[in-house]
py3Dmol code that shows the C-alpha trace and the ligand (Angstrom):
import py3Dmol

protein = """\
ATOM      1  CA  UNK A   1     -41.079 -14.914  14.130  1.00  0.00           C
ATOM      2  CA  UNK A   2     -42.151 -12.215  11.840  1.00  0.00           C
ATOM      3  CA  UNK A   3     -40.625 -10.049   9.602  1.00  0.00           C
ATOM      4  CA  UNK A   4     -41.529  -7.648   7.505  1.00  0.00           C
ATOM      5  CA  UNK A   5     -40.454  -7.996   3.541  1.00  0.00           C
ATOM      6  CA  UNK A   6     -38.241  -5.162   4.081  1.00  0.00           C
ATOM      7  CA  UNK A   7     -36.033  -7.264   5.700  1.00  0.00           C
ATOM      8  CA  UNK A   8     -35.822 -10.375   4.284  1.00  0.00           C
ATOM      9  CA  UNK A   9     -33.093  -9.828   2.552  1.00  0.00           C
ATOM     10  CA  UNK A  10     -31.323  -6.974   3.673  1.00  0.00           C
ATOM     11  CA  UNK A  11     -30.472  -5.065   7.451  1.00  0.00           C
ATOM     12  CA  UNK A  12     -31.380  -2.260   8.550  1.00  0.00           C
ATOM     13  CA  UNK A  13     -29.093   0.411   7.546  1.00  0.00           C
ATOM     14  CA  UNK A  14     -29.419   4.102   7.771  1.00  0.00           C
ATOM     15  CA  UNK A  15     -27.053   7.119   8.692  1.00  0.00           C
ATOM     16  CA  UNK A  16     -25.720   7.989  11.629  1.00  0.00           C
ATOM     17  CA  UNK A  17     -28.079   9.733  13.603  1.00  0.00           C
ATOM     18  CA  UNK A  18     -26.484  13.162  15.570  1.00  0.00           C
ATOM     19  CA  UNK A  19     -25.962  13.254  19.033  1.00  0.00           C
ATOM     20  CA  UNK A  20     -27.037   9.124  19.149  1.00  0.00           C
ATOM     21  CA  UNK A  21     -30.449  10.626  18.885  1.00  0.00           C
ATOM     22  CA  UNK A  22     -32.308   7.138  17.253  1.00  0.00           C
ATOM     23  CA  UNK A  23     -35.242   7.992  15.519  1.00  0.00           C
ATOM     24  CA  UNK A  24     -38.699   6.222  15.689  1.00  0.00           C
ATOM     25  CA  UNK A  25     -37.739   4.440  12.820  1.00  0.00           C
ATOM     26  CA  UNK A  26     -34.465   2.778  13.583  1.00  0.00           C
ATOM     27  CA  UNK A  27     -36.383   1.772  16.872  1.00  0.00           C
ATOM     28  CA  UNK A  28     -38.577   0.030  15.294  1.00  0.00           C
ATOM     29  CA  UNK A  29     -35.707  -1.498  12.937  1.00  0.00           C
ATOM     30  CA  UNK A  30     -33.906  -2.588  16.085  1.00  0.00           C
ATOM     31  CA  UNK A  31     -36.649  -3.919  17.703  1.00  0.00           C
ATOM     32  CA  UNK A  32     -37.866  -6.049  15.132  1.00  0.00           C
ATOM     33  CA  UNK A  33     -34.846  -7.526  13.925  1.00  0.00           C
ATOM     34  CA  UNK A  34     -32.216  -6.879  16.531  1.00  0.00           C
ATOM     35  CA  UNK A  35     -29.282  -5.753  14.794  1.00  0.00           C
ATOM     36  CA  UNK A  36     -29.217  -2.270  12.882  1.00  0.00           C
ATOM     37  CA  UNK A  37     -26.708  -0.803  10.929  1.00  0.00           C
ATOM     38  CA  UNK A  38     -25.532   2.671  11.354  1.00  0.00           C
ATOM     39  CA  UNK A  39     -23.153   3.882   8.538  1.00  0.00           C
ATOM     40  CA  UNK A  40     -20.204   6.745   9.315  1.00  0.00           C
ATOM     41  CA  UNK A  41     -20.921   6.903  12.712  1.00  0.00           C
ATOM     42  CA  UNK A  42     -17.292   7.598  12.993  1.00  0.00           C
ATOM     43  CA  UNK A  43     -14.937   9.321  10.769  1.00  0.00           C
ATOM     44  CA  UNK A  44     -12.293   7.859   8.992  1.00  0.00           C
ATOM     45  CA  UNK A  45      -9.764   9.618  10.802  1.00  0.00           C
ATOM     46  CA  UNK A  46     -11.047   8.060  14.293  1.00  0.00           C
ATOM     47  CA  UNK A  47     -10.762   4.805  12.464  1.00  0.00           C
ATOM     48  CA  UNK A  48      -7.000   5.158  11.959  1.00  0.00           C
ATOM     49  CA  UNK A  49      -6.125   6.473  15.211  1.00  0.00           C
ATOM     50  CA  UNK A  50      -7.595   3.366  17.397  1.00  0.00           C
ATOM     51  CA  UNK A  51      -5.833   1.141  14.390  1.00  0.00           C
ATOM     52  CA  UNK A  52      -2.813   2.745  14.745  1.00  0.00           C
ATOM     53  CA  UNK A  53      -2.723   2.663  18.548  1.00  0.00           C
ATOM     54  CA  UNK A  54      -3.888  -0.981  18.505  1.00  0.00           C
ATOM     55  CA  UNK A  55      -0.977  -1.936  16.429  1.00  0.00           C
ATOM     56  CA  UNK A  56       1.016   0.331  18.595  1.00  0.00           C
ATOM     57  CA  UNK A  57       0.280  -2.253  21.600  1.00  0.00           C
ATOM     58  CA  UNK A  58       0.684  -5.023  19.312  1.00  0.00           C
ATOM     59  CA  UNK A  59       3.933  -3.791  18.990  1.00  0.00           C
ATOM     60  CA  UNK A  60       4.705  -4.105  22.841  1.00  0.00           C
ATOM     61  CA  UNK A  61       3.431  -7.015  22.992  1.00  0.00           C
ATOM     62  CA  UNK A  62       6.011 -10.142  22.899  1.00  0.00           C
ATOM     63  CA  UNK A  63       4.752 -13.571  21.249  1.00  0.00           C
ATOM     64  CA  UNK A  64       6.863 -15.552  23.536  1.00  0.00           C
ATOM     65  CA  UNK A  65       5.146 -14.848  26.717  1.00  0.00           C
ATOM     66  CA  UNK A  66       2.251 -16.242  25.549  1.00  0.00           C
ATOM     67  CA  UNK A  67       0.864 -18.480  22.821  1.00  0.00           C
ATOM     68  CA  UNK A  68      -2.582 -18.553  23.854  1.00  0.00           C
ATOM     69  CA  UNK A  69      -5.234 -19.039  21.349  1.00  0.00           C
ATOM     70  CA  UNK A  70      -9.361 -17.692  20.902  1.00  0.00           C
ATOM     71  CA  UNK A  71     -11.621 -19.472  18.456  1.00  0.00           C
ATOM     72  CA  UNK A  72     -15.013 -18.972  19.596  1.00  0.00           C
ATOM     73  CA  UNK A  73     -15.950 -22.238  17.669  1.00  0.00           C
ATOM     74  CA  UNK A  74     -14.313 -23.784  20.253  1.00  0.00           C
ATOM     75  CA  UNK A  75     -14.874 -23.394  23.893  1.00  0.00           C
ATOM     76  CA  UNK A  76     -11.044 -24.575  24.936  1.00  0.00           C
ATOM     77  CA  UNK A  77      -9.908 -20.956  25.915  1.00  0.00           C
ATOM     78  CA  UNK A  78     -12.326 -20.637  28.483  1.00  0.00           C
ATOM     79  CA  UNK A  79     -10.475 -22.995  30.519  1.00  0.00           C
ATOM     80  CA  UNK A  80      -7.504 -21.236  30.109  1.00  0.00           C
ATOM     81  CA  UNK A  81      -6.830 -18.958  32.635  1.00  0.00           C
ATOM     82  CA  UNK A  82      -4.398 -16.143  30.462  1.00  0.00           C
ATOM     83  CA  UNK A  83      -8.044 -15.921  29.032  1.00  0.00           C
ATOM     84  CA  UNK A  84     -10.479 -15.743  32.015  1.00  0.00           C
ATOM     85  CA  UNK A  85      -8.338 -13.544  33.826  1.00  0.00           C
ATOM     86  CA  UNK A  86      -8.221 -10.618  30.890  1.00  0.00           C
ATOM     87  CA  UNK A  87     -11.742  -9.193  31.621  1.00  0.00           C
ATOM     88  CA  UNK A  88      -9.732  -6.555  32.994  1.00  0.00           C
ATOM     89  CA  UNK A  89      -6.426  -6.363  31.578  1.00  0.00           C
ATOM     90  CA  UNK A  90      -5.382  -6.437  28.106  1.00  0.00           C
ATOM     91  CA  UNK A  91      -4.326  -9.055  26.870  1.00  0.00           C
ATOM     92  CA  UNK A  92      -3.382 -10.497  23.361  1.00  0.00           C
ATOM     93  CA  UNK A  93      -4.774 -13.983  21.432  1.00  0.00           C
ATOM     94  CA  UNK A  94      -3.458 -15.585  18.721  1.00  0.00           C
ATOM     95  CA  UNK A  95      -5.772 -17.302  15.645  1.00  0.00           C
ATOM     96  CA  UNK A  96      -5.474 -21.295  15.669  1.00  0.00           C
ATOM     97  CA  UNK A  97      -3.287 -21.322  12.380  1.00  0.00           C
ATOM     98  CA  UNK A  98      -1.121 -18.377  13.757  1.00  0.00           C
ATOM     99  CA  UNK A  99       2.136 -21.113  13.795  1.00  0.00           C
ATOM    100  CA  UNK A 100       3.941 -23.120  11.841  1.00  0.00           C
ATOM    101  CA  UNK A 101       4.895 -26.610  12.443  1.00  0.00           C
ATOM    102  CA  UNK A 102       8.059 -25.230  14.222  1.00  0.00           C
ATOM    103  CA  UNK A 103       6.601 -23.061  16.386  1.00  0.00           C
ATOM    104  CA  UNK A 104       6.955 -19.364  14.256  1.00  0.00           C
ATOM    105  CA  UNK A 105       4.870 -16.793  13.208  1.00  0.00           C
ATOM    106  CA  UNK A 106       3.437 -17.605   9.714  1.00  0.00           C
ATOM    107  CA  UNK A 107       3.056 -13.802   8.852  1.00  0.00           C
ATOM    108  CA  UNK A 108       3.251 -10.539  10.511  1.00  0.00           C
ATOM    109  CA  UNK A 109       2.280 -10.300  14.398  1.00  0.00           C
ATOM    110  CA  UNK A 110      -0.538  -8.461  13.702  1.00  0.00           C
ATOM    111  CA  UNK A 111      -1.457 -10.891  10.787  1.00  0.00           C
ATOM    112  CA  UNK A 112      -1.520 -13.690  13.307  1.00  0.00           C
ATOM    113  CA  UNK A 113      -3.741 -12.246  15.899  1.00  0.00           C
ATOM    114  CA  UNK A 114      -7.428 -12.600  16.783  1.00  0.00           C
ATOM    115  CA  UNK A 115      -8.145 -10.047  19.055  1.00  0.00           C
ATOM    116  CA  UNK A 116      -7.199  -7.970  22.021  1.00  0.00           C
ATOM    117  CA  UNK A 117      -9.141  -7.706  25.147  1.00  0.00           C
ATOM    118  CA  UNK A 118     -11.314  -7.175  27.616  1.00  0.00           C
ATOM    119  CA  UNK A 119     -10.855  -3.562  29.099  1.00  0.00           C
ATOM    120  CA  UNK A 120      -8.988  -1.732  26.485  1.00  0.00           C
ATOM    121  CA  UNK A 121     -11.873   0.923  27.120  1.00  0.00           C
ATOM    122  CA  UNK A 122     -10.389   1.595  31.014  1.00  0.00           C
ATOM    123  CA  UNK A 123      -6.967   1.162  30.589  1.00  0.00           C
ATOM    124  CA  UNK A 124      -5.722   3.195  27.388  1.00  0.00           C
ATOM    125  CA  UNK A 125      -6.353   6.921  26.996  1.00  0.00           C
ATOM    126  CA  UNK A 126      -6.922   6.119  23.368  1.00  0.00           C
ATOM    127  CA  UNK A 127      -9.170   3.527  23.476  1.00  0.00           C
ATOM    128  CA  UNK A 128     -10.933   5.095  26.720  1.00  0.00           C
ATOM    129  CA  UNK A 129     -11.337   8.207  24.683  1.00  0.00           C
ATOM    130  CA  UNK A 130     -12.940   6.262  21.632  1.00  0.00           C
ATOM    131  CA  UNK A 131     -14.603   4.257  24.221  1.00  0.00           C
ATOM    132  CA  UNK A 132     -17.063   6.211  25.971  1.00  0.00           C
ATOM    133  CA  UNK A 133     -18.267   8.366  23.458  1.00  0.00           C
ATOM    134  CA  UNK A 134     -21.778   9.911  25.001  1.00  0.00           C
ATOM    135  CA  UNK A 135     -23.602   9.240  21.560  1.00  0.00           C
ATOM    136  CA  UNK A 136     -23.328   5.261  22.744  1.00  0.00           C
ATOM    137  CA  UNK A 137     -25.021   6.345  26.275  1.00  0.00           C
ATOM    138  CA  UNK A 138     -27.402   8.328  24.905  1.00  0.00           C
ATOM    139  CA  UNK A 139     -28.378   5.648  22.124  1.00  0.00           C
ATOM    140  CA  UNK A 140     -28.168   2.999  24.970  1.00  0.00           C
ATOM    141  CA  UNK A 141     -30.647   5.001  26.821  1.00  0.00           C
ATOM    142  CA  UNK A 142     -32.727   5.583  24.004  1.00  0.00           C
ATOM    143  CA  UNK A 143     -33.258   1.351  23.801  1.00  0.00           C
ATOM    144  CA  UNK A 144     -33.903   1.043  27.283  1.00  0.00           C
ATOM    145  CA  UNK A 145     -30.776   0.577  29.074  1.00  0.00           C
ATOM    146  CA  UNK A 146     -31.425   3.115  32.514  1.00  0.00           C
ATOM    147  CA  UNK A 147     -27.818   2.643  33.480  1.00  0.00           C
ATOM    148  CA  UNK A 148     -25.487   2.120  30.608  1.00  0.00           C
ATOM    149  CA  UNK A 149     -22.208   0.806  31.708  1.00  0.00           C
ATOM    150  CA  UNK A 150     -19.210  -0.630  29.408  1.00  0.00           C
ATOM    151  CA  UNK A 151     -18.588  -4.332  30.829  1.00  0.00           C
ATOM    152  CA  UNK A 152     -16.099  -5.465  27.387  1.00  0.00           C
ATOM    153  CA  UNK A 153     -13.905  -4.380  24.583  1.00  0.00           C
ATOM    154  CA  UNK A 154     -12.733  -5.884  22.223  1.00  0.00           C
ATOM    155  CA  UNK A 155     -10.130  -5.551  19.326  1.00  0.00           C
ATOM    156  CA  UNK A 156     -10.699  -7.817  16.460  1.00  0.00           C
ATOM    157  CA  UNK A 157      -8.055  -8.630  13.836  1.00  0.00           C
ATOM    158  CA  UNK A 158     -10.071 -11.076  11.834  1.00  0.00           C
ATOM    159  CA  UNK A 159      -6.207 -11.587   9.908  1.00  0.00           C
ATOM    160  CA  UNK A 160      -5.616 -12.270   6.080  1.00  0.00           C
ATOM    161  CA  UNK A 161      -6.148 -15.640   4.818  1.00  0.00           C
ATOM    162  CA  UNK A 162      -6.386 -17.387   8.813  1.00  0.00           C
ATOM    163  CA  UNK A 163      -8.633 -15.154  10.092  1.00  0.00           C
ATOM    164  CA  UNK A 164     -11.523 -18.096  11.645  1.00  0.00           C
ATOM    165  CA  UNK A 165     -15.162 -18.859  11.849  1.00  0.00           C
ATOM    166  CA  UNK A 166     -17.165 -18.066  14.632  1.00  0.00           C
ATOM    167  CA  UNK A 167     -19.975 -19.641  14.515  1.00  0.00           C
ATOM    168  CA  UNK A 168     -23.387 -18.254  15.384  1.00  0.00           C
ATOM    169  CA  UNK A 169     -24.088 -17.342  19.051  1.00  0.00           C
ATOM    170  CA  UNK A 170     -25.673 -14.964  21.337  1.00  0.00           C
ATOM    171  CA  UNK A 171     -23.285 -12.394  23.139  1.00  0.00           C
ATOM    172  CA  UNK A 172     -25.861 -13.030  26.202  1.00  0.00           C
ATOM    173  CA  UNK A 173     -24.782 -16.122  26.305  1.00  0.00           C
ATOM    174  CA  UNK A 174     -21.538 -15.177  27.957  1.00  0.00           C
ATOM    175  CA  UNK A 175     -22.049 -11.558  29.147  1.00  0.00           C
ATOM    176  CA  UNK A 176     -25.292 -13.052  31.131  1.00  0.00           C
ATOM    177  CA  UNK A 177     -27.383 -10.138  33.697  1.00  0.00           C
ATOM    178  CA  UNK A 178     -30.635 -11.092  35.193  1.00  0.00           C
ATOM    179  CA  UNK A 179     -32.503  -9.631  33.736  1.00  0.00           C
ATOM    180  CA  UNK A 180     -30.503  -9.508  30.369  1.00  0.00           C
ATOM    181  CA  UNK A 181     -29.671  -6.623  29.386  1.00  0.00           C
ATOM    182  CA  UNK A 182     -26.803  -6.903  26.996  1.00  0.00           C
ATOM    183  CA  UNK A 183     -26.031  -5.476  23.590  1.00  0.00           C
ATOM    184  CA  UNK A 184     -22.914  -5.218  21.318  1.00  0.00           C
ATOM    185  CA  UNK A 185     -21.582  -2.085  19.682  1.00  0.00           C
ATOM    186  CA  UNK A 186     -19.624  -3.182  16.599  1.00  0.00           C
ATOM    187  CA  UNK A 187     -17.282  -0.668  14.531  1.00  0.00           C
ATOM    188  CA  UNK A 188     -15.829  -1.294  11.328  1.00  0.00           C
ATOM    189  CA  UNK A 189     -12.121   0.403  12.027  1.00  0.00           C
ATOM    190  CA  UNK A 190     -12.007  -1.479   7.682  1.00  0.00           C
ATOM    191  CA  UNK A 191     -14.326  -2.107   5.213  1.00  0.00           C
ATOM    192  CA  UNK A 192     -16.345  -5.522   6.175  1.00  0.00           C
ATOM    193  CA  UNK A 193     -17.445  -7.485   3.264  1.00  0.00           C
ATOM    194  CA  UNK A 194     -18.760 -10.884   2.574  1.00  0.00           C
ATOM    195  CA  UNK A 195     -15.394 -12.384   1.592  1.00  0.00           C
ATOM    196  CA  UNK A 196     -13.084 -10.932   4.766  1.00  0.00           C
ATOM    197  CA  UNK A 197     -15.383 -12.494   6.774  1.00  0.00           C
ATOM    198  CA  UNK A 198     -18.295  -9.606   7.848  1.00  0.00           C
ATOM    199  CA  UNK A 199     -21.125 -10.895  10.443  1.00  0.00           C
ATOM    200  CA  UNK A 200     -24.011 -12.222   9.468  1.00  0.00           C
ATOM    201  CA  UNK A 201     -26.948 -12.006  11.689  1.00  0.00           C
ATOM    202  CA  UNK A 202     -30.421 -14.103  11.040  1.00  0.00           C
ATOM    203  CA  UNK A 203     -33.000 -10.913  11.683  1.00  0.00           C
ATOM    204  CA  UNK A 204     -35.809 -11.255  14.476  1.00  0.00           C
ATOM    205  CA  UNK A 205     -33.970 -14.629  16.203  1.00  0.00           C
ATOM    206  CA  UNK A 206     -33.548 -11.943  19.085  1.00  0.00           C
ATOM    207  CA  UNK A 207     -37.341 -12.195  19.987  1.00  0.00           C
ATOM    208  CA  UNK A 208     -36.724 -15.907  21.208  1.00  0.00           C
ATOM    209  CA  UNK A 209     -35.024 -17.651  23.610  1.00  0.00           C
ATOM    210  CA  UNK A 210     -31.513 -17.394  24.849  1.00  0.00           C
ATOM    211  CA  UNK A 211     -30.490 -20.746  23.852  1.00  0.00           C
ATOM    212  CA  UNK A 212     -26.842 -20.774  25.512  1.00  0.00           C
ATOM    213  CA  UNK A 213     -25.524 -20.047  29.052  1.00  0.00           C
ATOM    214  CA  UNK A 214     -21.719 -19.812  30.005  1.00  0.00           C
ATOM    215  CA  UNK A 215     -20.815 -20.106  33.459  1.00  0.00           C
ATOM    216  CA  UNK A 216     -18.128 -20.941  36.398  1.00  0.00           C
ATOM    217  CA  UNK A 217     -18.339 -24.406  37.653  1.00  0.00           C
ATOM    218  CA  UNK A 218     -15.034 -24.377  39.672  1.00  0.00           C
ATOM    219  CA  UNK A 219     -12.135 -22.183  40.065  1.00  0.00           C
ATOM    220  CA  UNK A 220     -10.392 -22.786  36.767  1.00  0.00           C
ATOM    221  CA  UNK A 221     -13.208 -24.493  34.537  1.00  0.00           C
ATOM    222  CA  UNK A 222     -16.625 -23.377  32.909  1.00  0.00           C
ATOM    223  CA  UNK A 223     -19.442 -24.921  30.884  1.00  0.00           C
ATOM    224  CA  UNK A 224     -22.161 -24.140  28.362  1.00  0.00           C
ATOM    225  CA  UNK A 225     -25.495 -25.073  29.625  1.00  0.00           C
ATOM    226  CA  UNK A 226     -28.080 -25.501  26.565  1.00  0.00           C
ATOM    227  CA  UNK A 227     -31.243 -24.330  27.412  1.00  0.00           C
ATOM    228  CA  UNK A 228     -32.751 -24.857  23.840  1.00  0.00           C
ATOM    229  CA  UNK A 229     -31.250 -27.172  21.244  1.00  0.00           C
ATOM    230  CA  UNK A 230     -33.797 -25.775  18.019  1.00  0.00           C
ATOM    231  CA  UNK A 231     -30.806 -25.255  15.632  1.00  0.00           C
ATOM    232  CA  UNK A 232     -30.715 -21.885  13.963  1.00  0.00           C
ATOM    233  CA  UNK A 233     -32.753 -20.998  10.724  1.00  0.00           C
ATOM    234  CA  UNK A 234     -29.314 -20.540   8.999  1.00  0.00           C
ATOM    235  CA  UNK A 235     -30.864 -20.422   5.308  1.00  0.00           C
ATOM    236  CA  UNK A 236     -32.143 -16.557   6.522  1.00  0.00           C
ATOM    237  CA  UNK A 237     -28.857 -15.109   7.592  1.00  0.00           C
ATOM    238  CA  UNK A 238     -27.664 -11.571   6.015  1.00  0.00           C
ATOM    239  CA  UNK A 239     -24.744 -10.282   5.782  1.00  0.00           C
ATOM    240  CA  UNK A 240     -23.641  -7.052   7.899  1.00  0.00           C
ATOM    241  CA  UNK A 241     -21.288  -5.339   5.130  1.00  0.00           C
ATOM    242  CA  UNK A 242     -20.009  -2.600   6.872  1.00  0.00           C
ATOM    243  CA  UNK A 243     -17.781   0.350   5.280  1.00  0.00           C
ATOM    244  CA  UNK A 244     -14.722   1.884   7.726  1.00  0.00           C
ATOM    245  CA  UNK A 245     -16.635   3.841  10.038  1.00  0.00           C
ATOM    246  CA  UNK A 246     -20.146   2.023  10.406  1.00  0.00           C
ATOM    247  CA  UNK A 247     -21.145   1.015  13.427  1.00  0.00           C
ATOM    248  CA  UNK A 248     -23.378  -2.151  13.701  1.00  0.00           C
ATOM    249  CA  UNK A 249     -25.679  -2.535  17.400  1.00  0.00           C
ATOM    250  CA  UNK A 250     -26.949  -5.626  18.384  1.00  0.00           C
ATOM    251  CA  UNK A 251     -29.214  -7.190  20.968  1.00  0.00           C
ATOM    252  CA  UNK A 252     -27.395  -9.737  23.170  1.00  0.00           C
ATOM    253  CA  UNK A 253     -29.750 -12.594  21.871  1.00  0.00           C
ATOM    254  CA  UNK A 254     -29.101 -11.191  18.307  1.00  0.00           C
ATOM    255  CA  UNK A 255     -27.851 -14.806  16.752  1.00  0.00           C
ATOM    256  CA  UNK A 256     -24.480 -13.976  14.711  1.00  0.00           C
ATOM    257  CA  UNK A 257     -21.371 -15.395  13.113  1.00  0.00           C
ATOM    258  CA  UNK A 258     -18.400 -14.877  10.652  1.00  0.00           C
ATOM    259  CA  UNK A 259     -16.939 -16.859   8.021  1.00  0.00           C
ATOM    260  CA  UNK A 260     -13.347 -17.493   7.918  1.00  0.00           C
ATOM    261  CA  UNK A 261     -11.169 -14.284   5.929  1.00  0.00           C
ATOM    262  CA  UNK A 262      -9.690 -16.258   3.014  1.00  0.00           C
ATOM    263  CA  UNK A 263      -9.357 -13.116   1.405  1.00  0.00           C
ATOM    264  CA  UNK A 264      -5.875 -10.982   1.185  1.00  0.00           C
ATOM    265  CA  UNK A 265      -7.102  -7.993   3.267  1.00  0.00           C
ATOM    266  CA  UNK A 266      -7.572  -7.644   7.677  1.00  0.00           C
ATOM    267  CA  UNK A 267     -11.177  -6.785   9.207  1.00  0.00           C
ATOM    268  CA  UNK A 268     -10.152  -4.862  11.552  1.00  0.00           C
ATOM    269  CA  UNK A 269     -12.813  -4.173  13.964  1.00  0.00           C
ATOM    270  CA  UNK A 270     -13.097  -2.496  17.311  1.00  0.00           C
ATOM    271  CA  UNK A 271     -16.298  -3.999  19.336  1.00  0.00           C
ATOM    272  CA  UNK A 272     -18.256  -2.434  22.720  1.00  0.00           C
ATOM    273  CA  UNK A 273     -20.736  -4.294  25.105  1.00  0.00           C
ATOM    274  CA  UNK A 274     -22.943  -2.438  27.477  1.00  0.00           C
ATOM    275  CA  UNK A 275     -25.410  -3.737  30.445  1.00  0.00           C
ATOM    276  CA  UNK A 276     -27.338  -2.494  32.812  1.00  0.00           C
ATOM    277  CA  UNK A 277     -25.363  -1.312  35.423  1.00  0.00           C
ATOM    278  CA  UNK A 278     -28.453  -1.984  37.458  1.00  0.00           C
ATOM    279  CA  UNK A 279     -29.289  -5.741  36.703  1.00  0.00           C
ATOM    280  CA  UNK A 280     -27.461  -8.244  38.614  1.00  0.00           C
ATOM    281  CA  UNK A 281     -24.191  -9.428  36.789  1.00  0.00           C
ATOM    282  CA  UNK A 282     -23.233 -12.952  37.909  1.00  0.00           C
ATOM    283  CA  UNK A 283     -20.211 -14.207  40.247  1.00  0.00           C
ATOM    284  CA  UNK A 284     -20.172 -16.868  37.845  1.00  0.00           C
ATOM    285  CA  UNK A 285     -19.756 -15.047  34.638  1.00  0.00           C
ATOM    286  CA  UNK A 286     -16.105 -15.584  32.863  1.00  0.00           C
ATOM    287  CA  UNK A 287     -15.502 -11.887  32.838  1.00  0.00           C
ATOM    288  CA  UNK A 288     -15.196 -10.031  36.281  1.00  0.00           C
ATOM    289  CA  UNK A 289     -13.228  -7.101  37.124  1.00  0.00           C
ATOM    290  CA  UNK A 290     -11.082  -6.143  40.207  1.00  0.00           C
ATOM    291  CA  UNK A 291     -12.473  -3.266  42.527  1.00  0.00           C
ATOM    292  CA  UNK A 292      -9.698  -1.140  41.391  1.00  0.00           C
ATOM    293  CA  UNK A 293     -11.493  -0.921  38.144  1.00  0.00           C
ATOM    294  CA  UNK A 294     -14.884  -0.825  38.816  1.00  0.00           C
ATOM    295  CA  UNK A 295     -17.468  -0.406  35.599  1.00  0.00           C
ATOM    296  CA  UNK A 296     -18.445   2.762  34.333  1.00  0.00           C
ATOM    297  CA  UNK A 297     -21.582   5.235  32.353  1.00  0.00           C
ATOM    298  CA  UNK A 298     -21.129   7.116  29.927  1.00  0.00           C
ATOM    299  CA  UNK A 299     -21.102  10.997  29.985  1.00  0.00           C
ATOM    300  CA  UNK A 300     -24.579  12.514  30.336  1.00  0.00           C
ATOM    301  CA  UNK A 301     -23.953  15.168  28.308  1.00  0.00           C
ATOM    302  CA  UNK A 302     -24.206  15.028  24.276  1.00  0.00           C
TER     303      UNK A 302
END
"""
ligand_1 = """\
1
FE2
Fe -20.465 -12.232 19.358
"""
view = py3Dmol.view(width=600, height=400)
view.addModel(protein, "pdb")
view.setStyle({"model": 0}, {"cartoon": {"style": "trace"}})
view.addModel(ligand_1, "xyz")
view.setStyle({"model": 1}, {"stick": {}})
view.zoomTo()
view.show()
């Protein structure tokens, strides 16, 4: 796939563009590579408030009702139902090496978690707030998307020293429309560097196939259908360093991973994903929402 020389070996990053107004440029960035990089789109100060409210509902949330796991390197949690039932609730997983060999917490709660999802973004005023900023509509619009809507949030711990892989994937893969249509809004809530475990995205991979499909297969189980087995051209991946603040978009066929945080600091990172409202959006796709929370645009207004 080509690639200009610019970005061999380094993203596209540029400031924050007002009002989510993308210029030609970063179009053509994000078209040709599929992941830009947009530094302070947020202040610091927004940072802190959706940490501090995250760890608020960390702080609410009791261990013992649940000791349910996520490693996306590992498909097990999709056929566990505390997981496929949280696409509208939210709902708290631990990291694989969260617990001892007797059952406790190795380190602090928040230490030992991977994320929180899948509807923070409906169901807190903080997050909601955060959530639906119109700068993301307007920038959604501005890359095609007719009828923004927010299907998925995500809080991500990515935890001192047990914080794991995930390996590369597509987000399409699992948040499937026909015709795709979905792309990831990523914010650094703390500096993101190469050794807490940043992403790393292999630029222009977008412009092939989706090589990955998640679905339903029965009430309580799901699969991953390959539709292309080429393995990835993992020699070209770049790292997405990110300071507190940046926000990093992606397209949903954007291939992407993160190494495991051996380091002694969290990656705290707060993560969007928008569709079409007007594509079709699968019975069969892990994450469905009740009618009493039906999905939403953004604010027209900038
Ligand atoms: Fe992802």
């Amino acid at each position: 796939m080509e690639l200009s020389a610019k970005y061999r070996d380094v993203l596209p990053s540029f400031s924050a563009p007002a009002g989510g107004e993308l210029t030609p440029e970063m179009l053509d960035a994000y078209k040709e590579t599929g992941v830009i990089i947009l530094e302070d789109f947020v202040s610091a100060e927004a940072c802190a408030v959706l940490r501090e409210r995250a760890l608020q509902l960390v702080e609410g949330f009791d261990p013992d009702e649940v000791r349910s796991v996520f490693s996306a390197s590992e498909q097990t949690q999709l056929n566990d139902r505390y997981f496929y039932e949280s696409g509208d609730k939210i709902r708290f997983f631990f990291e694989y090496d969260a617990f001892d060999d007797a059952g406790n917490l190795i380190q602090a709660k928040e230490d030992c978690l991977n994320k929180m999802g899948h509807a923070m973004h409906d169901l807190d005023p903080v997050f909601e707030e955060f959530s639906y900023m119109p700068e993301l509509g307007e920038i959604a619009r501005r890359i095609g998307i007719a009828n923004p809507g927010l299907i998925q949030s995500m809080y991500i711990f990515k935890p001192p020293r047990i914080g794991g892989e995930v390996h590369f994937h597509q987000d399409s893969t699992f948040i499937y429309t026909e015709p795709e249509s979905c792309v990831g809004f990523w914010f650094a809530l703390e500096d993101a560097t190469v050794e807490n475990g940043c992403m790393q995205f292999i630029p222009a991979q977008h412009r092939g196939p989706l090589k990955q499909r998640n679905y339903r297969v029965s009430e309580d189980a799901f699969t991953i259908e390959v539709l292309d087995d080429t393995p990835w051209p993992e020699h070209a991946k770049l790292p997405a360093e990110a300071t507190a603040g940046t926000m990093v978009m992606f397209d949903g066929r954007a291939p992407h991973m993160s190494r495991h945080n051996t380091s002694d600091r969290s990656r705290h990172a707060y993560s969007l994903h928008v569709i079409d409202q007007d594509c079709h959006y699968p019975a069969g796709n892990w994450l469905q929402r009740g009618p009493e929370l039906p999905l939403r645009g953004f604010p027209q207004d900038v």
